[in-house]
C-alpha positions in Angstrom: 121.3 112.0 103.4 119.8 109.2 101.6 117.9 106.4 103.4 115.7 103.6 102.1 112.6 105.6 103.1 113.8 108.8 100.9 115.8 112.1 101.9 116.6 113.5 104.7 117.5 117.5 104.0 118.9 119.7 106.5 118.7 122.9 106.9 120.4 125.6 109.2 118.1 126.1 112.6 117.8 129.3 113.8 116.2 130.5 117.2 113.1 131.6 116.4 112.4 128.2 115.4 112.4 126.9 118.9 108.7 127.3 118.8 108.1 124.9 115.4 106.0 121.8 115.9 107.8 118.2 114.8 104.8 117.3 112.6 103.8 114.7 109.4 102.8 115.3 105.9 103.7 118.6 105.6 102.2 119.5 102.0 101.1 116.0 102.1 104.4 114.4 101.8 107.0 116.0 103.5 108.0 115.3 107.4 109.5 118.4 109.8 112.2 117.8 112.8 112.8 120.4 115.0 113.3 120.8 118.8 112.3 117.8 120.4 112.4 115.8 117.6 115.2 113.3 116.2 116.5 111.3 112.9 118.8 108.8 112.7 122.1 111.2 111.9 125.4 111.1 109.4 127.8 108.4 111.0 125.1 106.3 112.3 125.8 102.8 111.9 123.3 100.5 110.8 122.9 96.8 112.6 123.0 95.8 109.0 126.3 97.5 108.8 125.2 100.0 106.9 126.5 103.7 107.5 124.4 106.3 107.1 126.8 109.1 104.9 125.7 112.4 103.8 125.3 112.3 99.9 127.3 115.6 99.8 129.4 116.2 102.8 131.4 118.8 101.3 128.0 121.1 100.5 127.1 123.8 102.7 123.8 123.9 105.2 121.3 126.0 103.6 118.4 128.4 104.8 115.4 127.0 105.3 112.8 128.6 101.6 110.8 130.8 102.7 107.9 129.2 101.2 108.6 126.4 103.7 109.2 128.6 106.8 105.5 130.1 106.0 104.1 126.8 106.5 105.8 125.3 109.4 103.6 124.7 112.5 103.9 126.7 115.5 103.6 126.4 119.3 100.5 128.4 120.5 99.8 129.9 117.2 96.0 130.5 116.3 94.6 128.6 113.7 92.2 130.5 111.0 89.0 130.0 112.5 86.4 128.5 109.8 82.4 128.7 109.6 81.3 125.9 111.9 79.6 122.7 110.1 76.7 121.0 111.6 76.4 117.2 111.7 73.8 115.8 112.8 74.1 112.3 114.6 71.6 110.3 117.3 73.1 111.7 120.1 74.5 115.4 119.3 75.2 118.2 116.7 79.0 118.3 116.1 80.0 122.3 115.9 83.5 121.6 115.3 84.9 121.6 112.2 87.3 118.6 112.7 84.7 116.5 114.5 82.5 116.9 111.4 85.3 116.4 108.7 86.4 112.9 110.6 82.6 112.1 110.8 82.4 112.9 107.1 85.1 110.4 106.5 84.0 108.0 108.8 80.4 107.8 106.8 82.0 106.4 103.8 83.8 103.1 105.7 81.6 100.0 106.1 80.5 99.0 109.6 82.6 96.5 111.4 81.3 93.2 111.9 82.6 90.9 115.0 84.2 88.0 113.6 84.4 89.7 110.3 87.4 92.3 110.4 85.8 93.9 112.9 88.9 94.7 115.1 91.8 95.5 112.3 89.2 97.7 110.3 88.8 100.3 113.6 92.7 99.9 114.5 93.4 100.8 110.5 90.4 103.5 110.3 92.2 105.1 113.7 95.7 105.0 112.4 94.6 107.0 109.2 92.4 109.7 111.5 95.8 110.1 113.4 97.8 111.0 110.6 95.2 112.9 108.3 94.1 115.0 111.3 97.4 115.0 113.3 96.5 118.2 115.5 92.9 116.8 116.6 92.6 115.7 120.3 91.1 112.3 121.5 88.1 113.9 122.4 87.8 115.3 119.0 88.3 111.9 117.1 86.0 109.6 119.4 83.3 112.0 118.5 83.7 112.1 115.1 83.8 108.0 115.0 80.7 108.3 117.4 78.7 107.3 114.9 80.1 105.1 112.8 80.5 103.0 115.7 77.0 102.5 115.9 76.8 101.1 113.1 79.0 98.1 114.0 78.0 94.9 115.2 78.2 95.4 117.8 79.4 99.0 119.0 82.3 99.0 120.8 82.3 101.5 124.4 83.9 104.8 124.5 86.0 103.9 127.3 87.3 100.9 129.4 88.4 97.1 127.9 88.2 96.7 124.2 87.2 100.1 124.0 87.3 103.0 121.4 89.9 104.7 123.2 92.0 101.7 123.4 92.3 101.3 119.8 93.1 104.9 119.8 96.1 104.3 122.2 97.6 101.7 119.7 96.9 103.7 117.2 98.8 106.8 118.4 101.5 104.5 119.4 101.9 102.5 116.3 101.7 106.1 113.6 104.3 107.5 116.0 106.5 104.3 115.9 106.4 104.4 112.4 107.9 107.8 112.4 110.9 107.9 114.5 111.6 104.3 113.8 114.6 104.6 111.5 116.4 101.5 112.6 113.9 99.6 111.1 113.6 96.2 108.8 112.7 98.6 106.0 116.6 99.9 106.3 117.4 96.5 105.5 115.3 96.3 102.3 113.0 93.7 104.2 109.2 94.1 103.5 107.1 91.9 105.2 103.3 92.4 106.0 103.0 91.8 109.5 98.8 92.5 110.0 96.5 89.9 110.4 93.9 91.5 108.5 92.5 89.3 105.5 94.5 90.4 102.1 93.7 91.6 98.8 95.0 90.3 95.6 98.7 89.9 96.5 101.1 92.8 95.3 104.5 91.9 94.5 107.8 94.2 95.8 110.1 95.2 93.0 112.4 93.3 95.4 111.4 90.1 94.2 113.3 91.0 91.0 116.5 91.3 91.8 119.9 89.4 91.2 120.3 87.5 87.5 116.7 85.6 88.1 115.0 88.9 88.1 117.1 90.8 85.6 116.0 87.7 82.8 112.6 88.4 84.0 112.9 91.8 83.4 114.2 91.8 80.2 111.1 89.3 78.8 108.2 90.8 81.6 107.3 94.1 78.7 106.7 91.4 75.8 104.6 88.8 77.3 101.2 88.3 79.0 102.3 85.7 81.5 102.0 87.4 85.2 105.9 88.3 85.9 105.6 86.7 89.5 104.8 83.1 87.8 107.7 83.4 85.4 110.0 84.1 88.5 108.4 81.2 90.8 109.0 78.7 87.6 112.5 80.0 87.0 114.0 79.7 90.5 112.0 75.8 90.5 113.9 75.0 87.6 116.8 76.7 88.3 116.9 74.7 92.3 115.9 71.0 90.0 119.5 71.4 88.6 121.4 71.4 91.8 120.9 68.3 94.0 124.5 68.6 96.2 123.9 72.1 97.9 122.7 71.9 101.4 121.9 74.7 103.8 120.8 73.9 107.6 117.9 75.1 109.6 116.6 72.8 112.1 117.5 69.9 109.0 119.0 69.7 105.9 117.3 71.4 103.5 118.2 71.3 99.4 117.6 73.3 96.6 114.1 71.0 95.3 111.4 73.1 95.4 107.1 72.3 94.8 105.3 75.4 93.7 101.9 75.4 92.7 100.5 78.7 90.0 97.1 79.5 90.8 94.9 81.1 88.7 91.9 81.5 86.4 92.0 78.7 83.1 93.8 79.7 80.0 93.1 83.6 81.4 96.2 83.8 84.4 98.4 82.6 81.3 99.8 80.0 83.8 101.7 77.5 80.6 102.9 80.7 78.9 104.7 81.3 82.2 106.2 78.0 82.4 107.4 78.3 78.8 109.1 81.5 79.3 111.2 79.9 82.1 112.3 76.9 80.5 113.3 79.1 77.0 115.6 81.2 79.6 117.0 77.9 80.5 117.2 76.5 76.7 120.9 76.6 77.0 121.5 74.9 79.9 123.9 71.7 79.5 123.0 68.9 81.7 119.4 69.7 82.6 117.7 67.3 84.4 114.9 65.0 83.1 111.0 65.7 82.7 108.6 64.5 83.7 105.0 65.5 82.1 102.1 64.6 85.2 102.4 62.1 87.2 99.3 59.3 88.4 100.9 57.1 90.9 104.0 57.2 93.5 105.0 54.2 92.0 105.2 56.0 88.7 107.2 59.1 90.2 109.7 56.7 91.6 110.3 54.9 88.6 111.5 57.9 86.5 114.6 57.6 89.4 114.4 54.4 90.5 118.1 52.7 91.6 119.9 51.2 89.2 119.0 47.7 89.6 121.9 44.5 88.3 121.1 41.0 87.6 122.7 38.0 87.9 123.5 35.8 84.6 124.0 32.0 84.8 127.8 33.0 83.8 128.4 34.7 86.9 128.2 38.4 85.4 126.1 41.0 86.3 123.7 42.8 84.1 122.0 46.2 84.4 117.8 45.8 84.7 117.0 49.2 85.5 117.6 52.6 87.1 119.6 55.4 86.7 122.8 57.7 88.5 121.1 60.9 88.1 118.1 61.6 90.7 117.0 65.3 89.3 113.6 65.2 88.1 111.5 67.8 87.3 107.8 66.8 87.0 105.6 69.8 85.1 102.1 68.9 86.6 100.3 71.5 84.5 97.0 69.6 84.8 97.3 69.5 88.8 93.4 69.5 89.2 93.6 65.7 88.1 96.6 65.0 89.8 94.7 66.0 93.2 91.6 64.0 92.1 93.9 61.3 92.0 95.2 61.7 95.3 91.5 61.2 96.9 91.4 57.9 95.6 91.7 54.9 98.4 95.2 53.3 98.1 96.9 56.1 96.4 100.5 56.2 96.8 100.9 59.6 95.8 100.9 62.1 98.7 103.2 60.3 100.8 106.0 59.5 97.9 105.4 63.5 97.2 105.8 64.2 101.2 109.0 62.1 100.9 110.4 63.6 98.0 110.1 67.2 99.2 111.7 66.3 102.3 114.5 64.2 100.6 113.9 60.5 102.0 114.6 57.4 100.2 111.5 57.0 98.4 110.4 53.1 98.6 106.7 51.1 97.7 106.8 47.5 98.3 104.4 45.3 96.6 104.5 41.1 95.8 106.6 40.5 93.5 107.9 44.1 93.3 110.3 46.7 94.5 110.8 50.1 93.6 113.5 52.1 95.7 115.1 55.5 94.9 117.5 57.2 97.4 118.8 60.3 97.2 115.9 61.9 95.4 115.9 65.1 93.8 112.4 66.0 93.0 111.2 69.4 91.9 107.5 70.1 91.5 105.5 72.7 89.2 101.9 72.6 89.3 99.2 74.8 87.8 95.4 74.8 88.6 92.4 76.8 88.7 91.0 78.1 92.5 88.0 75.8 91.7 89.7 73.0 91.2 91.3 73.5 95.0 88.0 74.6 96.3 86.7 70.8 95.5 89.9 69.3 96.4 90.5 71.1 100.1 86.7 71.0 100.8 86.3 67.4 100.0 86.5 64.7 102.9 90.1 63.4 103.8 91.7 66.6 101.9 95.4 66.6 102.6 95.1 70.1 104.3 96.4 68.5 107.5 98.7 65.8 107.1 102.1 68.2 105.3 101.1 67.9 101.4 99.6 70.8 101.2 102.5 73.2 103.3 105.4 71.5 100.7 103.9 73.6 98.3 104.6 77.7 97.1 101.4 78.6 96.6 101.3 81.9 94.2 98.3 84.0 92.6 98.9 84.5 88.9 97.3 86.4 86.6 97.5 87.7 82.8 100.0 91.1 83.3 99.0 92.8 80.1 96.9 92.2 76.7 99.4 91.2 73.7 97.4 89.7 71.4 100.8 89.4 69.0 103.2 88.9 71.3 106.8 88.6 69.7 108.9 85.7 70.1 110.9 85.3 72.5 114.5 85.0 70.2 113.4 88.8 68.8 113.6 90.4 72.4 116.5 92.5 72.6 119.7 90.9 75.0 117.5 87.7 75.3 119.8 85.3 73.7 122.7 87.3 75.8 120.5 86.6 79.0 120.5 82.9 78.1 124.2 82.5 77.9 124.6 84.5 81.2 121.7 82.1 83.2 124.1 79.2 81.5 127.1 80.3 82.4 125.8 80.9 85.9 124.0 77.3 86.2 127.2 75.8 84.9 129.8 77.4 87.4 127.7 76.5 90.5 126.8 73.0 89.8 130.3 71.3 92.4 128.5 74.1 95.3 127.9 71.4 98.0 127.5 72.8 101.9 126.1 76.4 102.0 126.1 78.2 105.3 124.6 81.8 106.0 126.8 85.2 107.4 125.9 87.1 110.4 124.2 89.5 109.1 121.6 87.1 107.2 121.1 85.4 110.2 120.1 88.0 112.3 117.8 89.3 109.2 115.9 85.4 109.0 115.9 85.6 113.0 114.4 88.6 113.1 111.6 87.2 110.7 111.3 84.0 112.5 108.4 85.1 114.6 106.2 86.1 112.2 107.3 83.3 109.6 106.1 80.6 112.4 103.0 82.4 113.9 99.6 80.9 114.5 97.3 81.8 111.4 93.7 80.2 110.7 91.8 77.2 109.1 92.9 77.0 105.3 95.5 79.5 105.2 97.5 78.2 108.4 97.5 74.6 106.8 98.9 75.7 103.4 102.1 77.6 105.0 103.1 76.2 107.7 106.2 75.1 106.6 106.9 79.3 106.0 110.6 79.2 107.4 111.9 76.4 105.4 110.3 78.0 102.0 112.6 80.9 103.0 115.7 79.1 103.4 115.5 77.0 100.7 114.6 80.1 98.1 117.6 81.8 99.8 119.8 78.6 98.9 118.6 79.0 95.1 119.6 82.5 94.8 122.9 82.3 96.5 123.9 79.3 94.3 122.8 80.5 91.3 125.1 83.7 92.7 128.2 80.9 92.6 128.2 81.6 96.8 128.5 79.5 99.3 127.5 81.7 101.8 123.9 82.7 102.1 124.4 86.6 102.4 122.0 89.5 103.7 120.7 90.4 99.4 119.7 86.6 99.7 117.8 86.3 102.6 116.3 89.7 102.1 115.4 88.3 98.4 113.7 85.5 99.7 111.6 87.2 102.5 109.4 89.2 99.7 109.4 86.5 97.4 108.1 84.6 100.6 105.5 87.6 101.1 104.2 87.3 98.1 103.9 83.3 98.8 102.1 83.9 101.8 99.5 86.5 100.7 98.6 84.5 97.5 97.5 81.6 100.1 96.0 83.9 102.1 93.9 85.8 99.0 93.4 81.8 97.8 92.5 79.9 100.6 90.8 82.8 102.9 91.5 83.0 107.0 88.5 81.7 109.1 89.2 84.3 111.7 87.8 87.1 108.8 85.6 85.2 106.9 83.0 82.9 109.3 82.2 79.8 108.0 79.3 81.1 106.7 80.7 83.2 104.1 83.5 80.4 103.4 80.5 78.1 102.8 78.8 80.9 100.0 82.3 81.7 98.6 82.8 77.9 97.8 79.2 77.2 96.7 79.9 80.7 94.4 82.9 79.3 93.3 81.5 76.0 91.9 78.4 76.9 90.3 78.6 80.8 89.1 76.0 82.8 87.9 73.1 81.9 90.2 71.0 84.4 92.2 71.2 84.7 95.9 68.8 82.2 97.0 70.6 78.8 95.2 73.3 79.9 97.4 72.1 79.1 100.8 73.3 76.5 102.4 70.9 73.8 104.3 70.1 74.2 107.7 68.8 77.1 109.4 70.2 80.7 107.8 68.5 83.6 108.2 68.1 86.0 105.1 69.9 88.6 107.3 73.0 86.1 108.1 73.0 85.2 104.0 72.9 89.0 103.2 75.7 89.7 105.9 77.7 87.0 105.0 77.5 88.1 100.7 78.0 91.3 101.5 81.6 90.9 103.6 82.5 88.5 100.6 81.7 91.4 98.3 83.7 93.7 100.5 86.4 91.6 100.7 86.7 91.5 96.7 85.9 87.3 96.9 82.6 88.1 94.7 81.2 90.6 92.8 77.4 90.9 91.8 76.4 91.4 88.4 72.6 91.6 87.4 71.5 90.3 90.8 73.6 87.4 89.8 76.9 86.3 91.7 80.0 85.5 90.5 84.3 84.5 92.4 86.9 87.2 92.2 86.9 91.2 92.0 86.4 92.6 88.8 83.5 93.9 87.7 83.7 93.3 84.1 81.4 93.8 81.5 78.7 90.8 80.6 78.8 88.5 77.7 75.4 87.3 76.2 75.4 84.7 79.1 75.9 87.5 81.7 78.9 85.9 82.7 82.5 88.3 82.4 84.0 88.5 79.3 87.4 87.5 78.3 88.6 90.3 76.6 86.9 92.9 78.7 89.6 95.5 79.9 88.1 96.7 83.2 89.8 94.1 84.9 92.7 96.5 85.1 90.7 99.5 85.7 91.7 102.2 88.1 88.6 103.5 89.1 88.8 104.9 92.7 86.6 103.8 95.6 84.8 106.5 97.7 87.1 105.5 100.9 89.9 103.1 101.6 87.5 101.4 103.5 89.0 97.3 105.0 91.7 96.7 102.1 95.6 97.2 102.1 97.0 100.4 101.4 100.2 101.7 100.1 101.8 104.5 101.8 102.4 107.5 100.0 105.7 106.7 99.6 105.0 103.6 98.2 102.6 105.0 95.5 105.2 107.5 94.2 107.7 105.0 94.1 105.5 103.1 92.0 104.6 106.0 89.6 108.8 106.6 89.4 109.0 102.8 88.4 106.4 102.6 85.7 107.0 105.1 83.1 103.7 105.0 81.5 101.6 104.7 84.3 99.7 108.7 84.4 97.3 110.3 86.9 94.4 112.0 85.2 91.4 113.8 86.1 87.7 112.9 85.7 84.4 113.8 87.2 86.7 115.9 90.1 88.5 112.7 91.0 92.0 111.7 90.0 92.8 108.6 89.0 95.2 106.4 87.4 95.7 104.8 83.6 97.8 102.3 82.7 98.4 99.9 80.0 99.7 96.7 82.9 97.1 96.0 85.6 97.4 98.2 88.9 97.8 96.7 92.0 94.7 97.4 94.7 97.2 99.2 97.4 98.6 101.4 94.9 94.5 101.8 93.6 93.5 102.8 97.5 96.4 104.8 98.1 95.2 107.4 95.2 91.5 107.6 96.9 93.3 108.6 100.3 96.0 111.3 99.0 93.5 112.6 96.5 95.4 116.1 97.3 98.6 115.2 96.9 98.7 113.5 93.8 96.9 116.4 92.0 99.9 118.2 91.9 100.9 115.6 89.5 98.5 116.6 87.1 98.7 119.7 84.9 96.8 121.1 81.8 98.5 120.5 78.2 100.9 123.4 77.4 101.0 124.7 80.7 102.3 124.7 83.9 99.3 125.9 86.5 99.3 126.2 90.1 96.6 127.3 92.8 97.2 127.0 96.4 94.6 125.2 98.1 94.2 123.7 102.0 96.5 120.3 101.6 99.5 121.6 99.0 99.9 122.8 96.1 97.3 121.2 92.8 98.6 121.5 89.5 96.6 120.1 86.4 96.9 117.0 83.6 100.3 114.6 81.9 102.9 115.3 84.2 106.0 113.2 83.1 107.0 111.2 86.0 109.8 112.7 88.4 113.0 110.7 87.7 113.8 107.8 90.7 115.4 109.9 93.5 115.1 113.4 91.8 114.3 114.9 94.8 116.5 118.5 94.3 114.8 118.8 90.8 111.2 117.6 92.7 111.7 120.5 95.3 113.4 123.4 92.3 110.4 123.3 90.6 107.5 122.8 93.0 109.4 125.9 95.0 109.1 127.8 91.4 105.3 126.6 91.1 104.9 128.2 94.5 106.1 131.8 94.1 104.4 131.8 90.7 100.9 130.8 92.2 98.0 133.4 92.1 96.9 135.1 95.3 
């Protein structure tokens, strides 16, 4: 049976298997159901509607391989009984070989720092002791984190409020949740990060490329260097600047006008070249609306859709002053850094006529002599700027943080994808003038959409997410998206128009969710949360962020800091992959790329999209193992190799940090994806089976053929 988690295979139960232990990660990757366990069965109907179906119905129940059956867990049976390791800690010698392989783990994770991470980093470090050592008791676990909590700041008691074994508790309960939760939003194709812990660089879900919008940005994505997620943002922008009638309702009217800002490094995140590849998908559009290039003034955003204004002539007719019919207007603020310097400015119109615009109002300046007025306004927003540029704007007195500007905007980390240094035109791609005529055709059959409601099913998905769409976050980061459930209903509106629907159905909603996710994790990654990084550190990161290069010293703030609260404070930044350190110099962001003359990174450096794996997945996201195959299936030239006794990845695309971490913490399973040249070699080792280099990636969903062969590799395998 197929699920959206992977297979479920059955096999014919026999009674001496009534002593077989439901257990995880079997071989590293594989999950066992016996007595006592359960799975969501054949017939089962999901609240989605879904029905779960057997992929072959009409195929017989096998026997269980007897390579399998050798390996399943038993009741009561006695475990090989290894030379004991000693461990020496403050307070005892560990003489248990589980205590000191935790402990061994445990010595490669940073301390936890109150105020600082402190709290997610021992409920995540917990979570993966209960999986990796699923048959070790509390007792056994405690002692092994022993001391590695002493480390923190401060230590946290073994037992009582707040305490060691409470994080434990929710551990146990959340990793056994996540395995007999079938029913699940994941069923639905939703994914949604719901922990509070700071993020990474955000990763985007091959979700967000679905429907027509993602296949055009699929077809272009292999020959350009602009960052895939920026191309889609600035397609569905455009795309919802065309349609000014439909309307969907949440609370208020909402329409299809969207502001989305593209964050990222000058000239480097390829920000324009993004932009440009949207509007040449949209080169055959008929009717497109008109563009405007910056803007300095409300009064000058107004005027590109100002009301058609008649005069009165001494002959008693009526002439036509100025104004137009047609209230679309795109404005391409490419230079948004000056367009927020601007803003600052005492008497500026401009935030309020943009706060009015998003929203739809009738957008209206007064002045002697003079009277702008445009109703019905239709204004769509894309803006590109550097993270400096938002760092002085946000930071500055009287930022617009708080009064709405700043929440009407997507706010999305971009980056250059790939390094094409001759890139082929666009018209030479393969299907792309094809792709143009269907994104036409498209555009051109939805335009008389008006009213657009949502089905049952959607509905309950976006009420489902409603909680954590509206939930409390901190300083920065709350400011930026707190306008998280309207984002996702007006994205949804986009994709079901450009669909020619009027109804708003579950592929919609689900669509917009991770295109959401990603939203919402670039403005975490951009704009930080104060309740990980202390003010401290947000104070560093922005003094780092403005003047580059400097040694530790020129960063400390005025007032009273200790060396030991500047140190702390660099050091979580560092951690948290804000900074990096180069030649005891400091510099924003997380590569560590090789120096120019200057010492500063260098543009055409490569290491940026390095693979290198950490010792430990130490406070960072990670993808689950299902995840990082999924990934491998999906990217044909992505291959694991060996070096040094560590496996990594190469690619020629930059790999995202989860998929990075995942590799460091299933270092056994994915050796079996690496095999000599010529050859196919296999030894057994503790942890499944490790075969050697250039393995060719397993076909999406080739499970049988995945199972054949790895069944083969095992009988074949030396004593």
């Amino acid at each position: 049976m197929s699920t959206s988690k992977g297979r479920h295979l059955y096999f014919r139960y026999r009674d001496d298997y009534a002593d077989v232990k439901n257990c995880q990660s079997l071989f590293g990757c594989v999950d066992i159901r016996c007595d006592g366990g359960y799975v969501v069965a054949p017939g089962s109907r999901h609240k989605s509607g879904h029905v779960y179906e057997f992929i072959d119905e009409d195929e017989p129940i096998s026997d269980l391989p007897a390579w399998i059956e050798d390996e399943l867990p038993r009741r009561g049976a006695t475990k090989t009984k290894t030379k004991p390791v000693n461990v020496s800690t403050d307070s005892y010698t560990i003489e248990d070989d589980t205590v000191a392989r935790i402990a061994s783990y445990c010595r490669k994770i940073p301390p936890g720092i109150k105020g600082q991470g402190r709290r997610i980093k021992t409920f995540r470090l917990f979570c993966y002791l209960v999986e990796a050592f699923s048959d070790a008791t509390d007792e056994q676990i405690l002692r092994g984190v022993d001391a590695w909590n002493k480390t923190c700041q401060p230590p946290r008691s073994i037992t009582g409020y707040k305490s060691l074994q409470t994080k434990l508790d929710e551990a146990r309960e959340h990793v056994e949740s996540q395995r007999d939760d079938d029913d699940s939003d994941d069923d639905l194709g939703v994914v949604i990060e719901h922990d509070d812990d700071m993020a990474s660089k955000p990763v985007a879900d091959p979700l967000m490329f679905s429907g027509i919008l993602g296949d055009a940005v699929k077809l272009v994505e292999p020959h350009t260097e602009a960052d895939p997620v920026a191309i889609l943002i600035s397609l569905i922008t455009l795309v919802g600047s065309y349609f000014d009638k439909p309307t969907v309702y949440g609370g208020q009217p909402h329409h299809a006008n969207l502001f989305s800002c593209i964050v990222g490094a000058s000239s480097r995140a390829r920000k324009g070249t993004s932009l440009y590849v949207a509007k040449q998908l949209l080169s055959s559009v008929v009717g497109k609306p008109p563009t405007l290039s910056g803007i300095g003034s409300g009064e000058g955003l107004i005027d590109a859709i100002r009301d058609i204004e008649t005069k009165a002539k001494n002959d008693g007719t009526f002439v036509v002053v100025d104004g137009t019919d047609d209230k679309r207007v795109i404005v391409e603020a490419t230079e948004f850094g000056t367009i927020l310097k601007v803003i600052k400015r005492d008497g500026c119109t401009l935030s309020p006529v943009i706060r009015d615009a998003w929203d739809g109002k009738t957008l209206r300046i007064t002045t002697k002599g003079s009277k702008l007025v445009a109703t019905d306004p239709h204004v769509s927003i894309i803006a590109h700027v550097t993270t400096k540029e938002l760092n002085n704007f946000f930071n500055a007195k009287g930022d617009e943080s708080s009064n709405g500007f700043a929440n009407r905007f997507l706010w999305v980390f971009s980056e250059r994808s790939k390094r094409l240094p001759l890139a082929p035109p666009l018209e030479s791609i393969d299907g792309f003038e094809a792709m143009k005529g269907r994104l036409a055709d498209a555009i051109a059959k939805s335009e008389s959409i008006g009213s657009v409601t949502m089905t049952e099913d959607a509905k309950r998905i976006y009420q489902s997410q409603y909680d954590h769409l509206t939930r409390s976050r901190n300083g920065l980061y709350e400011s930026v998206t707190t306008r998280a459930e309207a984002m996702v209903l007006r994205i949804a509106l986009i994709l079901a128009v450009v669909d020619g629907s009027t109804t708003i159905d579950t592929r919609h909603i689900t669509h917009s969710l991770t295109i959401w996710s990603y939203c919402d994790q670039s403005a975490r990654y951009i704009f930080g949360d104060d309740d990980d990084e202390s003010r401290l550190a947000i104070d560093i990161l922005n003094r780092i962020t403005n003047k580059p290069g400097l040694t530790k010293s020129k960063y400390r703030p005025n007032g009273k800091v200790s060396a030991n609260d500047l140190n702390i404070a660099i050091e979580y930044l560092i951690e948290m992959n804000r900074i990096y350190e180069r030649d005891g110099r400091f510099y924003p962001g997380s590569c560590h790329v090789a120096s120019g003359k200057s010492g500063e990174p260098t543009d055409d450096d490569e290491s940026c999209h390095s693979a290198t794996l950490p010792p430990a997945t130490e406070d960072k996201t990670v993808a689950t193992l299902s995840e990082l195959l999924d990934y491998r299936n999906t990217h044909p030239d992505l291959r694991f190799v060996r070096g040094d006794g560590v496996i990594s990845l190469e690619s020629t695309e930059p790999i995202p940090e989860p998929i990075t971490l995942a590799v460091a913490a299933n270092q056994g399973v994915v050796s079996s994806f690496v095999q000599p040249e010529g050859k196919h070699h296999a030894v057994r080792m503790s942890g499944g089976i490790v075969i050697g280099s250039n393995a060719k990636p397993i076909a999406s969903m080739d499970y049988d053929t995945f199972f054949d062969k790895l069944n083969e590799m095992y009988r074949n395998a030396p004593d």
